[in-house]
C-alpha positions as CSV (number, residue, x, y, z in Angstrom):
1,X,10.0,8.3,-8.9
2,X,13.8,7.8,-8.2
3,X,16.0,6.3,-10.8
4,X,16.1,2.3,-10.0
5,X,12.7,2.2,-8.8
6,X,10.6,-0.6,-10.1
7,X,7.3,1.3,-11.2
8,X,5.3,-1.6,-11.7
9,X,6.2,-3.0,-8.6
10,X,4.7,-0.2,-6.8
11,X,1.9,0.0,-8.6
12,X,1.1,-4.0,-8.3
13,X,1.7,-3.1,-4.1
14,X,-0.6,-0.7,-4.3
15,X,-3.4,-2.5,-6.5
16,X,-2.9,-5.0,-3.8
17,X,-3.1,-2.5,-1.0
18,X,-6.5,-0.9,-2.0
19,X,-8.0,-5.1,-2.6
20,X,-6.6,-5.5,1.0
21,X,-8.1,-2.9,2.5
22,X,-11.8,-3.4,0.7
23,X,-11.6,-6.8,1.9
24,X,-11.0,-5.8,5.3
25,X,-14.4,-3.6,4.6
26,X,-12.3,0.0,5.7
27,X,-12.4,2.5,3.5
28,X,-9.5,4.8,2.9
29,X,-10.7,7.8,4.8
30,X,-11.2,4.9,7.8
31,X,-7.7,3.5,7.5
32,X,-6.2,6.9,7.7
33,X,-8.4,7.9,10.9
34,X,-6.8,5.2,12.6
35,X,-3.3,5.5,12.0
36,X,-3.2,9.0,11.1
37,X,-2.2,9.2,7.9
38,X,-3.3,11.5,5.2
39,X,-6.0,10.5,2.7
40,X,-4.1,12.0,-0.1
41,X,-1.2,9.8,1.1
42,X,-3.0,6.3,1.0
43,X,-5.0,7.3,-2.5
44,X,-1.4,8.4,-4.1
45,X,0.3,4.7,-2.6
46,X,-2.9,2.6,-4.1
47,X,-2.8,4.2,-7.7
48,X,1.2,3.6,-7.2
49,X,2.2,7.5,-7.0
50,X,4.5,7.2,-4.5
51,X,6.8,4.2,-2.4
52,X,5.6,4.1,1.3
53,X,8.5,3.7,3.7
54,X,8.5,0.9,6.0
55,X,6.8,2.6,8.7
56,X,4.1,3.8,6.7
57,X,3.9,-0.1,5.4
58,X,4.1,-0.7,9.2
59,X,1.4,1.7,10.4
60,X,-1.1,0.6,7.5
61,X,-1.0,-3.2,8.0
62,X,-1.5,-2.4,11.9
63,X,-4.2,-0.5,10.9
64,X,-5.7,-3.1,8.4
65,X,-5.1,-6.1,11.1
66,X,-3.2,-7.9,9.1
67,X,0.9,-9.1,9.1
68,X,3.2,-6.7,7.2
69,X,3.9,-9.7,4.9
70,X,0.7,-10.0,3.8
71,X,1.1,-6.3,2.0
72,X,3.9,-8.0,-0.1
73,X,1.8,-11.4,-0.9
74,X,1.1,-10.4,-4.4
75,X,2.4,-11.5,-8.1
76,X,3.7,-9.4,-10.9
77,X,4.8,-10.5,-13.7
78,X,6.5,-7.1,-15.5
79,X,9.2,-6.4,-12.7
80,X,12.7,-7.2,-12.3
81,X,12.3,-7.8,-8.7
């Protein structure tokens, strides 16, 4: 990770990500089909490996069916954001 970048934060998105997309009932390999991204990429955003760019952010909430804002609806409570 770059210097600056709030670990935790990621990881809490992420967390939040993968209880988003069970709830929807995908699975990762199905969310990737549909928006074409890489099952390594989606597995290393969940476990908070890497920070998804916007689009990516874009292109999995489209594929999810849900509002980009609902990716960031989550608490966490060791961050300085």
């Amino acid at each position: 990770m770059r210097k600056g970048v709030d670990i935790e934060y990621i990881k809490a998105f992420g967390r939040h990500l993968a209880k988003t997309r069970k709830a929807k009932g995908f699975t990762q390999e199905g969310v990737c089909y549909d928006i074409d991204l890489s099952l390594s990429q989606i597995a290393r955003i969940e476990t908070g490996k890497i920070c998804p760019s916007i689009d990516t952010v874009l292109r999995i909430a489209k594929g999810l069916g849900v509002h980009p804002k609902d990716l960031f609806d989550f608490e966490v409570t060791s961050t300085s954001v």
